[in-house]
C-alpha positions, 0 to 999 in steps of 0.5 A: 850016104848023103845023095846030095852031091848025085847031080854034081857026080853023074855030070862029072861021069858023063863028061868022062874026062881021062882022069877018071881012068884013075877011079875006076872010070867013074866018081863016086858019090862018097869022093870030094869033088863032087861034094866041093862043086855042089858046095860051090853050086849051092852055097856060093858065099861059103864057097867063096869064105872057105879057104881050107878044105880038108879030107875027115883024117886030115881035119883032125890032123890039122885039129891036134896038132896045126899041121895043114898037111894032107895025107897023099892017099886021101888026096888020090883017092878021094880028090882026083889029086895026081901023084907019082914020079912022072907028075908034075901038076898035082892037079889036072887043070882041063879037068878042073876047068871042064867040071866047073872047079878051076879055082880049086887048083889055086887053093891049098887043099 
């Protein structure tokens, strides 16, 4: 497991933002949240080129056929994406914004 994302998780965890009910309490180092903010923390410049970011079963969807399309399970598991009937922003804004990650939300994942 890459352990380089364990600052970027445990500031996310201490935060315990309402959205984490939804991961068991707690984000994992293997989720993409983390990852992304210590892309934006560490690279800048590449944060700032990147304009797809992709989940691996979704990389290579997008590789074999073109699609952008996201499977919803990645998104919900491994992005903190909201799904459901009753959901109307896919993402959770103030979550994004606390953690550091609101230009996330403008972006297609």
């Amino acid at each position: 497991m890459d352990h380089r994302v364990s600052e970027q998780a445990h500031f996310i965890n201490k935060l315990g933002h309402k959205l984490l009910k939804y991961v068991e309490g707690k984000i994992s180092l293997e989720m993409e949240i983390p990852k992304l903010l210590w892309l934006k923390q560490n690279l800048p410049g590449t944060w700032k080129r990147t304009e797809l970011f992709f989940y691996l079963t979704d990389f290579l969807t997008w590789k074999a056929t073109g699609c952008e399309s996201r499977l919803s399970c990645s998104l919900v598991c491994k992005w903190n994406y909201r799904s459901g009937p009753n959901i109307t922003n896919n993402w959770c804004f103030d979550y994004l914004e606390e953690i550091g990650l609101s230009d996330l939300a403008t972006c297609y994942i």
